[in-house]
VOMIKE-644309 format. One line per field, with one value per residue (C-alpha): residue in three letters; chain; x, y, z. Coordinates in Angstrom, 1 decimal. Example, Ala and Ser with C-alpha at 12.3 -4.5 7.8 and 13.67 -1.06 7.14 Angstrom:
// residues 2
res = ALA, SER
chain = A, A
east = 12.3, 13.7
north = -4.5, -1.1
up = 7.8, 7.1
END
This chain:
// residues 254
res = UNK, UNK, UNK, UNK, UNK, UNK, UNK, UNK, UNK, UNK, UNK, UNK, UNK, UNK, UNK, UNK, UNK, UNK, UNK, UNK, UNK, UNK, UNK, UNK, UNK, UNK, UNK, UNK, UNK, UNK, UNK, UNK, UNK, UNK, UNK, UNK, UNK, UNK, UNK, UNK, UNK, UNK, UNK, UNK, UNK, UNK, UNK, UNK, UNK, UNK, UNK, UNK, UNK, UNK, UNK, UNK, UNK, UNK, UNK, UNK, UNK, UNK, UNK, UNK, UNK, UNK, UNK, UNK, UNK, UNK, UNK, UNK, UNK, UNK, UNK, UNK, UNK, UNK, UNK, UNK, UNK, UNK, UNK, UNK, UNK, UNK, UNK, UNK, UNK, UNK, UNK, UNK, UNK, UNK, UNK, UNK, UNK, UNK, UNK, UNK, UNK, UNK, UNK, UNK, UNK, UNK, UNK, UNK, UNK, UNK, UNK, UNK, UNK, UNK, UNK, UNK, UNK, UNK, UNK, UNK, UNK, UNK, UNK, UNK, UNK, UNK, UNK, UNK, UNK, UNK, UNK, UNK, UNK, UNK, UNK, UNK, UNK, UNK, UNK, UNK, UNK, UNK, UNK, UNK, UNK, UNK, UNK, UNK, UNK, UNK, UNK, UNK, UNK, UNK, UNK, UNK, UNK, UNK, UNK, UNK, UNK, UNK, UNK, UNK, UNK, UNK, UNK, UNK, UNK, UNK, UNK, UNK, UNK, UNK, UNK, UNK, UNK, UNK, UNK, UNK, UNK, UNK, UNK, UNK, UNK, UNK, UNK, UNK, UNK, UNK, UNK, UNK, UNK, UNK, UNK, UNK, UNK, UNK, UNK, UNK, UNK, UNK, UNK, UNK, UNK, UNK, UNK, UNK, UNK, UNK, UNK, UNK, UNK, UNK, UNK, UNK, UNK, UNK, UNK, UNK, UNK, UNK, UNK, UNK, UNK, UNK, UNK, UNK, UNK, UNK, UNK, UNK, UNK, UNK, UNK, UNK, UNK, UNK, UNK, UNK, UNK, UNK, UNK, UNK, UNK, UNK, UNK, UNK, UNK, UNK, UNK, UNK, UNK, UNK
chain = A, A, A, A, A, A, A, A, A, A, A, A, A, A, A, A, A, A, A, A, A, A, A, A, A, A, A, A, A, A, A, A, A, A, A, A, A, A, A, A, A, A, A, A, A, A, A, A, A, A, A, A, A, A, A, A, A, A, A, A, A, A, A, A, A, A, A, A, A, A, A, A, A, A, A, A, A, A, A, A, A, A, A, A, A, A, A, A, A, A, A, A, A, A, A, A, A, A, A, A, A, A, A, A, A, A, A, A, A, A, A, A, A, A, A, A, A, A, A, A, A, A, A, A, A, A, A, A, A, A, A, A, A, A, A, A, A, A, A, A, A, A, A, A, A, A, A, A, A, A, A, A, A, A, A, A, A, A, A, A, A, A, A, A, A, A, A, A, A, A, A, A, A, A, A, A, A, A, A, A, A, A, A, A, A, A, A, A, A, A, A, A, A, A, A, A, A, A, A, A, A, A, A, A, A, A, A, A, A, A, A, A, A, A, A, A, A, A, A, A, A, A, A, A, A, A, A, A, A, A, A, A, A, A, A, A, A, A, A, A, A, A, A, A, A, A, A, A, A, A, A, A, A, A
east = -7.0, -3.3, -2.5, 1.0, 1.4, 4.9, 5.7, 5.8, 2.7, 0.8, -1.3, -2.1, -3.5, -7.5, -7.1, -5.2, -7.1, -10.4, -8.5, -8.4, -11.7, -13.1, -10.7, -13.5, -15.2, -12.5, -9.3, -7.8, -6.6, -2.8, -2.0, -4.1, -4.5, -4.4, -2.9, -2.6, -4.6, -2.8, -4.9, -3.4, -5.7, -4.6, -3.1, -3.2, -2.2, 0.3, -0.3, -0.3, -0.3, -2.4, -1.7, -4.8, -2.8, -4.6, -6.4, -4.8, -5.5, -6.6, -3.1, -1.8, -4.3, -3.3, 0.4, -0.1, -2.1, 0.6, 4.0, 5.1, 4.7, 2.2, 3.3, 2.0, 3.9, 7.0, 6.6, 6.8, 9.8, 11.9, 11.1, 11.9, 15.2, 16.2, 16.0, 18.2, 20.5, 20.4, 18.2, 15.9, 12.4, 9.2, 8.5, 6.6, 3.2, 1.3, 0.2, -2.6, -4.2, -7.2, -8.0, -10.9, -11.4, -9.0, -6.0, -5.2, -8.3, -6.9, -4.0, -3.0, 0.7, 0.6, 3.3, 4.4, 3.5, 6.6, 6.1, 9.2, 10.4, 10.9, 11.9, 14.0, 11.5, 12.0, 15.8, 15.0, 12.3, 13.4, 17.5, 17.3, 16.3, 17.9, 21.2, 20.9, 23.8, 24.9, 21.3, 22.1, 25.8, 24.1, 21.6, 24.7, 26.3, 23.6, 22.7, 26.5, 25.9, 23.1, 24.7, 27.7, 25.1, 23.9, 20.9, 19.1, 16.3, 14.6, 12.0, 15.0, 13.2, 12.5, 9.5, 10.4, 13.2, 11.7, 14.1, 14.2, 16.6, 18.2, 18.6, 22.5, 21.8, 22.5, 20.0, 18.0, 16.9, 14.0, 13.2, 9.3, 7.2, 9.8, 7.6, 10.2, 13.9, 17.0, 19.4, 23.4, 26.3, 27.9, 27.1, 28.5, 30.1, 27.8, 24.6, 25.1, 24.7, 21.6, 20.1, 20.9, 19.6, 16.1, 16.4, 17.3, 17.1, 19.8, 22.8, 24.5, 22.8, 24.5, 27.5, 27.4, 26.1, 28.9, 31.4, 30.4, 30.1, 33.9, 34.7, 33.6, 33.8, 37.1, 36.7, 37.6, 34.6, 35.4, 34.2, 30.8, 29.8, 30.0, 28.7, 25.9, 24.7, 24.8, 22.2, 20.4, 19.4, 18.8, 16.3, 15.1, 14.8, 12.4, 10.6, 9.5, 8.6, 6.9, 4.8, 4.9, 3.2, 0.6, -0.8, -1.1, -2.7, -5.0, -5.9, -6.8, -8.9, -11.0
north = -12.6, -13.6, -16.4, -17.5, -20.0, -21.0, -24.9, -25.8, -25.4, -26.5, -28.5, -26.1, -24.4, -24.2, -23.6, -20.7, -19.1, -19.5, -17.5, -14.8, -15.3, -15.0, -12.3, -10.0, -12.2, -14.3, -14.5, -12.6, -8.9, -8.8, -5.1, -1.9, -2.2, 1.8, 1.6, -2.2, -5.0, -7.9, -11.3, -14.4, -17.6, -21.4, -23.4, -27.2, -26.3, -23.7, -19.9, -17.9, -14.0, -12.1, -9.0, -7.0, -3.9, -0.7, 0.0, 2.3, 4.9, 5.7, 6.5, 3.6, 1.2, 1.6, 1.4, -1.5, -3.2, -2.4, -0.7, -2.2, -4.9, -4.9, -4.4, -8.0, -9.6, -7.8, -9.1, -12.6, -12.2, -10.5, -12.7, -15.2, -13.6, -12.6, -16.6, -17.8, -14.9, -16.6, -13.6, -14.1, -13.4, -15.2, -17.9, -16.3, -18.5, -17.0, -13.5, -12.8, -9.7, -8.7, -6.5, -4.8, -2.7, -0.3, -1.9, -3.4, -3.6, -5.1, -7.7, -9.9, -11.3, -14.6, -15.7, -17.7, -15.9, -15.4, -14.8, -12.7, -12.0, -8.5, -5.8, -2.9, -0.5, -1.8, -1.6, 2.5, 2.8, 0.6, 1.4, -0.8, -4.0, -7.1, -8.0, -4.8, -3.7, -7.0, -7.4, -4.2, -5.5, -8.4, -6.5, -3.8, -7.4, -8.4, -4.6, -5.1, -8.2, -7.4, -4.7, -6.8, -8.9, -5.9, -5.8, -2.1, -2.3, 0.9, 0.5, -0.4, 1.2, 0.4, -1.8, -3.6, -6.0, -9.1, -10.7, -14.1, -15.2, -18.8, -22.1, -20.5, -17.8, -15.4, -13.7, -14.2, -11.5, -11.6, -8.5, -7.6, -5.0, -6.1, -4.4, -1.7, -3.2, -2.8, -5.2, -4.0, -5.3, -3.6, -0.7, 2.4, 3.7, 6.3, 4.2, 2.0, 4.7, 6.2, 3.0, 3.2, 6.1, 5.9, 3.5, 5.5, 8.8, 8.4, 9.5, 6.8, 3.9, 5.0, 5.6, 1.4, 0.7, 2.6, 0.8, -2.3, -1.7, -0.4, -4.0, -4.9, -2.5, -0.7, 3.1, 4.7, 4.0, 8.5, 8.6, 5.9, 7.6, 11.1, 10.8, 8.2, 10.4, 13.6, 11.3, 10.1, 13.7, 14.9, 12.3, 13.3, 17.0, 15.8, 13.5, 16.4, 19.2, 17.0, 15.7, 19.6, 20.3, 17.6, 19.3, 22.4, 20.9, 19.2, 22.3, 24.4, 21.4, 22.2
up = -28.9, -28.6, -25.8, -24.8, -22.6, -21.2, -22.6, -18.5, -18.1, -21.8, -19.5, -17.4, -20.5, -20.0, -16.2, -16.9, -19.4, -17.5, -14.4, -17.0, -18.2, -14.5, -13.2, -12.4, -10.5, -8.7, -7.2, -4.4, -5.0, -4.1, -3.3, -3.7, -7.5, -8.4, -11.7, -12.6, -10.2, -9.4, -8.3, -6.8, -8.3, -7.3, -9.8, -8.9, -5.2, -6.3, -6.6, -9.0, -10.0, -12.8, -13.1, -15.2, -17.3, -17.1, -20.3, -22.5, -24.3, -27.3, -28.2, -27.1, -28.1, -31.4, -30.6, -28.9, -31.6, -34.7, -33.3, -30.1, -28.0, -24.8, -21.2, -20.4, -23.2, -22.3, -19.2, -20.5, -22.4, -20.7, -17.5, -20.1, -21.0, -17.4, -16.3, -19.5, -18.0, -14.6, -12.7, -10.5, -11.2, -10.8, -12.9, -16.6, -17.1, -19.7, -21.2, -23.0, -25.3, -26.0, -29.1, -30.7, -34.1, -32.6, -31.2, -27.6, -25.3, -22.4, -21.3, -18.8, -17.6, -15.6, -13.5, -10.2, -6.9, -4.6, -1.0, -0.1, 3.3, 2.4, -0.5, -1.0, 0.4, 4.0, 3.6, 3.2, 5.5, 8.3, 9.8, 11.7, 9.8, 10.4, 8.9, 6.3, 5.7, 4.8, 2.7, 1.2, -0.2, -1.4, -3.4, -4.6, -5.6, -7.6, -9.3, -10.2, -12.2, -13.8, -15.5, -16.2, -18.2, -19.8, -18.3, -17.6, -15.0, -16.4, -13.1, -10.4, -7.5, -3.9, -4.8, -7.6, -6.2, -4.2, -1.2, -0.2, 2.6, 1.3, 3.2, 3.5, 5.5, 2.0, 0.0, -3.0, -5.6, -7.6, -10.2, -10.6, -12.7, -16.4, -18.7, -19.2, -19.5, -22.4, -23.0, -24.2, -24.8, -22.4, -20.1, -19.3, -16.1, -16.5, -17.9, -14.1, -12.1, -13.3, -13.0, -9.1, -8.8, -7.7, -5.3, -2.1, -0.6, 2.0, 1.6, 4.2, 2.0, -1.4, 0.8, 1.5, -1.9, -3.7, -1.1, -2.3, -6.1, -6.5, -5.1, -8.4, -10.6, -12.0, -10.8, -7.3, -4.5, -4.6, -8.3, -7.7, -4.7, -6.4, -9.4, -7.9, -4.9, -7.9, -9.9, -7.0, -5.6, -9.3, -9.8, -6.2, -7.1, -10.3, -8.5, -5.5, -8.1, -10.3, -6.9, -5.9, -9.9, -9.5, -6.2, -7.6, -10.8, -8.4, -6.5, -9.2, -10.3, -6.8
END
Protein backbone atom coordinates (compact mmCIF):
# COMPACT_ATOMS: atom_id res chain seq x y z
CA UNK A 1 0.00 0.00 0.00
CA UNK A 2 1.15 3.57 -0.64
CA UNK A 3 -0.78 6.34 1.58
CA UNK A 4 -0.39 10.09 1.17
CA UNK A 5 -1.92 12.19 3.26
CA UNK A 6 -1.82 16.07 2.77
CA UNK A 7 0.24 17.72 6.00
CA UNK A 8 -3.39 19.67 6.69
CA UNK A 9 -4.91 17.08 7.56
CA UNK A 10 -2.05 14.49 9.39
CA UNK A 11 -4.64 14.29 12.05
CA UNK A 12 -7.19 13.53 10.16
CA UNK A 13 -4.98 10.50 9.17
CA UNK A 14 -6.89 7.30 10.62
CA UNK A 15 -10.39 8.77 9.81
CA UNK A 16 -9.42 8.99 6.44
CA UNK A 17 -7.95 5.87 5.72
CA UNK A 18 -10.82 3.96 7.37
CA UNK A 19 -13.28 5.94 4.78
CA UNK A 20 -11.25 4.04 2.28
CA UNK A 21 -11.18 0.99 4.09
CA UNK A 22 -15.13 1.11 4.32
CA UNK A 23 -15.93 2.59 0.85
CA UNK A 24 -17.86 -0.37 -0.17
CA UNK A 25 -19.94 -0.28 2.56
CA UNK A 26 -20.38 3.50 3.29
CA UNK A 27 -20.62 6.87 2.21
CA UNK A 28 -23.00 8.45 -0.24
CA UNK A 29 -22.52 7.85 -4.06
CA UNK A 30 -21.97 11.32 -5.72
CA UNK A 31 -22.96 10.90 -9.45
CA UNK A 32 -23.78 7.80 -11.54
CA UNK A 33 -20.33 6.13 -11.00
CA UNK A 34 -19.97 4.34 -14.65
CA UNK A 35 -16.32 4.51 -15.01
CA UNK A 36 -14.90 5.83 -11.66
CA UNK A 37 -17.46 6.09 -8.31
CA UNK A 38 -17.25 9.05 -6.39
CA UNK A 39 -18.50 8.95 -2.48
CA UNK A 40 -19.02 11.96 -0.31
CA UNK A 41 -17.96 10.65 3.66
CA UNK A 42 -18.05 13.38 6.61
CA UNK A 43 -14.88 14.48 7.92
CA UNK A 44 -15.25 16.16 11.41
CA UNK A 45 -18.47 18.10 10.14
CA UNK A 46 -16.89 18.74 6.71
CA UNK A 47 -17.34 16.76 3.49
CA UNK A 48 -15.42 15.07 1.69
CA UNK A 49 -15.03 13.19 -1.85
CA UNK A 50 -13.38 9.63 -2.64
CA UNK A 51 -13.20 8.98 -5.78
CA UNK A 52 -12.65 4.78 -6.36
CA UNK A 53 -10.44 4.50 -9.95
CA UNK A 54 -11.68 1.93 -12.13
CA UNK A 55 -9.42 -1.12 -11.99
CA UNK A 56 -7.15 -1.44 -14.70
CA UNK A 57 -6.08 -3.71 -16.69
CA UNK A 58 -3.79 -6.06 -17.01
CA UNK A 59 -1.77 -3.74 -19.12
CA UNK A 60 -1.96 -1.12 -17.00
CA UNK A 61 -1.66 -2.72 -13.80
CA UNK A 62 1.78 -3.28 -14.50
CA UNK A 63 2.36 0.27 -15.83
CA UNK A 64 0.98 1.58 -12.92
CA UNK A 65 3.01 -0.45 -10.53
CA UNK A 66 6.70 0.30 -12.30
CA UNK A 67 6.38 3.07 -15.28
CA UNK A 68 3.96 5.76 -14.39
CA UNK A 69 2.23 7.31 -11.81
CA UNK A 70 -1.61 6.39 -10.84
CA UNK A 71 -4.59 8.41 -11.77
CA UNK A 72 -5.30 8.99 -8.07
CA UNK A 73 -1.84 10.14 -7.29
CA UNK A 74 -1.85 12.41 -10.20
CA UNK A 75 -4.67 13.77 -8.91
CA UNK A 76 -2.92 14.81 -5.76
CA UNK A 77 -0.14 16.43 -7.23
CA UNK A 78 -1.23 18.17 -9.68
CA UNK A 79 -4.25 19.57 -7.38
CA UNK A 80 -1.21 20.27 -5.42
CA UNK A 81 0.55 22.06 -8.19
CA UNK A 82 -2.49 23.86 -9.53
CA UNK A 83 -3.06 25.67 -5.81
CA UNK A 84 0.81 26.71 -5.57
CA UNK A 85 -0.21 28.16 -9.13
CA UNK A 86 -3.13 30.04 -7.63
CA UNK A 87 -6.01 27.69 -9.56
CA UNK A 88 -8.80 26.81 -8.24
CA UNK A 89 -9.45 23.31 -7.41
CA UNK A 90 -10.77 21.42 -4.49
CA UNK A 91 -8.75 21.05 -1.68
CA UNK A 92 -6.11 17.49 -2.37
CA UNK A 93 -6.58 15.23 1.10
CA UNK A 94 -5.06 12.07 0.47
CA UNK A 95 -4.50 9.30 -2.22
CA UNK A 96 -3.94 5.93 -1.73
CA UNK A 97 -2.69 2.56 -3.91
CA UNK A 98 -3.22 -0.62 -3.56
CA UNK A 99 -1.00 -3.26 -5.17
CA UNK A 100 -0.68 -6.98 -5.55
CA UNK A 101 2.03 -9.47 -7.21
CA UNK A 102 1.09 -7.81 -10.41
CA UNK A 103 1.03 -4.13 -10.11
CA UNK A 104 -1.81 -1.53 -9.16
CA UNK A 105 -4.94 -3.24 -7.84
CA UNK A 106 -6.99 -0.38 -7.09
CA UNK A 107 -6.61 3.44 -5.81
CA UNK A 108 -8.30 6.08 -4.32
CA UNK A 109 -7.91 10.19 -4.51
CA UNK A 110 -9.39 12.08 -1.55
CA UNK A 111 -10.23 15.57 -1.67
CA UNK A 112 -12.63 18.50 -0.32
CA UNK A 113 -16.24 18.30 -1.65
CA UNK A 114 -17.35 21.60 -3.46
CA UNK A 115 -20.97 22.29 -3.83
CA UNK A 116 -21.00 24.50 -7.05
CA UNK A 117 -23.78 26.52 -8.23
CA UNK A 118 -23.24 25.29 -11.58
CA UNK A 119 -20.64 24.01 -14.46
CA UNK A 120 -19.79 24.47 -17.87
CA UNK A 121 -22.31 21.96 -19.10
CA UNK A 122 -25.31 24.25 -18.22
CA UNK A 123 -23.63 27.24 -19.91
CA UNK A 124 -24.02 24.80 -23.34
CA UNK A 125 -27.14 23.35 -22.57
CA UNK A 126 -29.06 26.05 -21.08
CA UNK A 127 -29.13 29.83 -23.50
CA UNK A 128 -30.73 31.22 -21.45
CA UNK A 129 -28.84 30.88 -18.03
CA UNK A 130 -28.44 33.61 -15.81
CA UNK A 131 -25.78 36.19 -16.29
CA UNK A 132 -23.92 33.77 -19.12
CA UNK A 133 -22.42 35.61 -21.23
CA UNK A 134 -20.77 37.44 -18.65
CA UNK A 135 -20.08 33.76 -16.84
CA UNK A 136 -18.80 32.67 -20.01
CA UNK A 137 -16.05 35.77 -20.32
CA UNK A 138 -15.14 34.97 -16.95
CA UNK A 139 -14.45 31.42 -17.61
CA UNK A 140 -12.62 32.52 -21.30
CA UNK A 141 -10.61 34.84 -18.58
CA UNK A 142 -9.59 32.25 -16.54
CA UNK A 143 -8.79 29.35 -19.65
CA UNK A 144 -6.53 32.49 -20.68
CA UNK A 145 -4.56 32.36 -17.53
CA UNK A 146 -4.16 29.15 -17.20
CA UNK A 147 -2.34 28.84 -20.23
CA UNK A 148 -0.43 31.85 -19.53
CA UNK A 149 0.86 29.69 -16.45
CA UNK A 150 1.53 26.95 -18.74
CA UNK A 151 -1.00 24.95 -17.65
CA UNK A 152 -2.76 22.27 -20.28
CA UNK A 153 -6.04 20.95 -19.14
CA UNK A 154 -5.84 17.77 -21.33
CA UNK A 155 -9.68 16.98 -19.98
CA UNK A 156 -11.01 20.89 -20.40
CA UNK A 157 -14.64 19.81 -21.21
CA UNK A 158 -18.02 20.86 -20.26
CA UNK A 159 -17.99 18.81 -17.07
CA UNK A 160 -14.81 19.25 -15.71
CA UNK A 161 -14.86 23.05 -14.66
CA UNK A 162 -16.83 23.75 -11.21
CA UNK A 163 -18.57 27.46 -10.83
CA UNK A 164 -18.93 29.18 -7.78
CA UNK A 165 -20.54 32.67 -7.78
CA UNK A 166 -18.32 34.94 -5.06
CA UNK A 167 -19.56 37.26 -2.28
CA UNK A 168 -18.62 40.05 -5.26
CA UNK A 169 -21.15 39.17 -7.50
CA UNK A 170 -17.91 37.49 -9.96
CA UNK A 171 -17.21 34.06 -10.50
CA UNK A 172 -15.01 31.41 -9.09
CA UNK A 173 -13.33 28.45 -11.05
CA UNK A 174 -12.50 25.30 -9.80
CA UNK A 175 -10.76 22.49 -12.24
CA UNK A 176 -11.96 18.68 -11.51
CA UNK A 177 -11.08 15.12 -13.03
CA UNK A 178 -6.57 16.43 -12.97
CA UNK A 179 -5.40 13.05 -13.59
CA UNK A 180 -4.40 13.96 -17.13
CA UNK A 181 -2.64 17.57 -17.25
CA UNK A 182 1.05 18.96 -18.74
CA UNK A 183 2.85 21.68 -17.47
CA UNK A 184 5.12 24.14 -20.22
CA UNK A 185 6.91 26.87 -20.09
CA UNK A 186 5.04 28.44 -22.42
CA UNK A 187 2.19 27.60 -24.76
CA UNK A 188 1.59 27.86 -28.23
CA UNK A 189 -1.01 29.97 -30.06
CA UNK A 190 -1.77 26.88 -31.60
CA UNK A 191 -1.33 24.39 -28.30
CA UNK A 192 -4.39 27.10 -26.60
CA UNK A 193 -6.71 26.54 -28.92
CA UNK A 194 -6.91 22.82 -29.00
CA UNK A 195 -7.30 22.87 -25.52
CA UNK A 196 -10.65 24.99 -26.07
CA UNK A 197 -11.79 22.89 -28.25
CA UNK A 198 -13.98 20.41 -26.63
CA UNK A 199 -15.83 22.51 -24.67
CA UNK A 200 -18.70 23.65 -26.93
CA UNK A 201 -20.66 22.83 -29.86
CA UNK A 202 -22.05 26.19 -30.63
CA UNK A 203 -20.79 28.19 -32.87
CA UNK A 204 -22.27 31.61 -31.09
CA UNK A 205 -20.38 30.48 -27.78
CA UNK A 206 -16.79 30.22 -29.31
CA UNK A 207 -17.82 33.36 -31.19
CA UNK A 208 -18.00 35.15 -27.25
CA UNK A 209 -15.20 33.08 -26.00
CA UNK A 210 -12.76 34.03 -28.85
CA UNK A 211 -14.04 37.79 -28.26
CA UNK A 212 -12.89 37.62 -24.99
CA UNK A 213 -9.61 35.72 -25.37
CA UNK A 214 -8.05 38.30 -28.08
CA UNK A 215 -8.56 40.91 -25.10
CA UNK A 216 -5.79 39.03 -23.78
CA UNK A 217 -3.98 37.48 -26.00
CA UNK A 218 -1.82 39.07 -28.98
CA UNK A 219 -3.60 37.74 -32.34
CA UNK A 220 -6.68 39.26 -34.21
CA UNK A 221 -10.25 38.03 -32.44
CA UNK A 222 -10.46 36.91 -36.82
CA UNK A 223 -7.45 34.44 -36.38
CA UNK A 224 -8.82 32.87 -32.61
CA UNK A 225 -12.22 32.50 -33.75
CA UNK A 226 -11.04 30.72 -37.09
CA UNK A 227 -8.71 28.56 -36.15
CA UNK A 228 -10.75 27.74 -32.68
CA UNK A 229 -14.19 27.08 -34.30
CA UNK A 230 -11.78 24.81 -37.20
CA UNK A 231 -10.56 22.70 -34.02
CA UNK A 232 -13.66 22.73 -32.28
CA UNK A 233 -15.86 21.06 -35.24
CA UNK A 234 -12.73 18.71 -35.99
CA UNK A 235 -12.85 17.37 -32.54
CA UNK A 236 -16.75 17.27 -33.09
CA UNK A 237 -16.51 15.37 -36.30
CA UNK A 238 -14.19 12.55 -34.22
CA UNK A 239 -16.19 12.52 -31.44
CA UNK A 240 -19.75 11.65 -33.67
CA UNK A 241 -18.05 8.89 -35.79
CA UNK A 242 -16.29 7.42 -33.04
CA UNK A 243 -19.95 7.43 -31.15
CA UNK A 244 -21.45 6.43 -34.81
CA UNK A 245 -18.40 3.17 -34.67
CA UNK A 246 -19.28 2.17 -31.12
CA UNK A 247 -23.06 1.61 -32.20
CA UNK A 248 -22.32 -0.37 -34.83
CA UNK A 249 -19.70 -2.37 -32.78
CA UNK A 250 -22.55 -2.74 -30.40
CA UNK A 251 -25.02 -4.02 -32.90
CA UNK A 252 -23.06 -6.55 -34.36
CA UNK A 253 -22.35 -7.59 -30.83
CA UNK A 254 -26.44 -8.33 -30.73
Amino acid sequence: MNFKVNAIFKNNTDSILDSIKDFNNAGILFGNGDRNKIKLFDLNGKTINIKSFKIPNLINKVAYRYFRKSKARRSFEYATILLEKGIGTPEPIAFLENFNSIGLKDSYYVSEHLNADLTYRELVEVPDYPDRDNILRQFTKFSFDLHEKGIEFLDHSPGNTLIKKNANGNYDFFLVDLNRMEFHTTMSFETRMKNLCRLTPLKEMVATMSNEYAKYYNEPEEKIFNTLWKDTSDFQEKFYRKKRLKKKLKFWKK
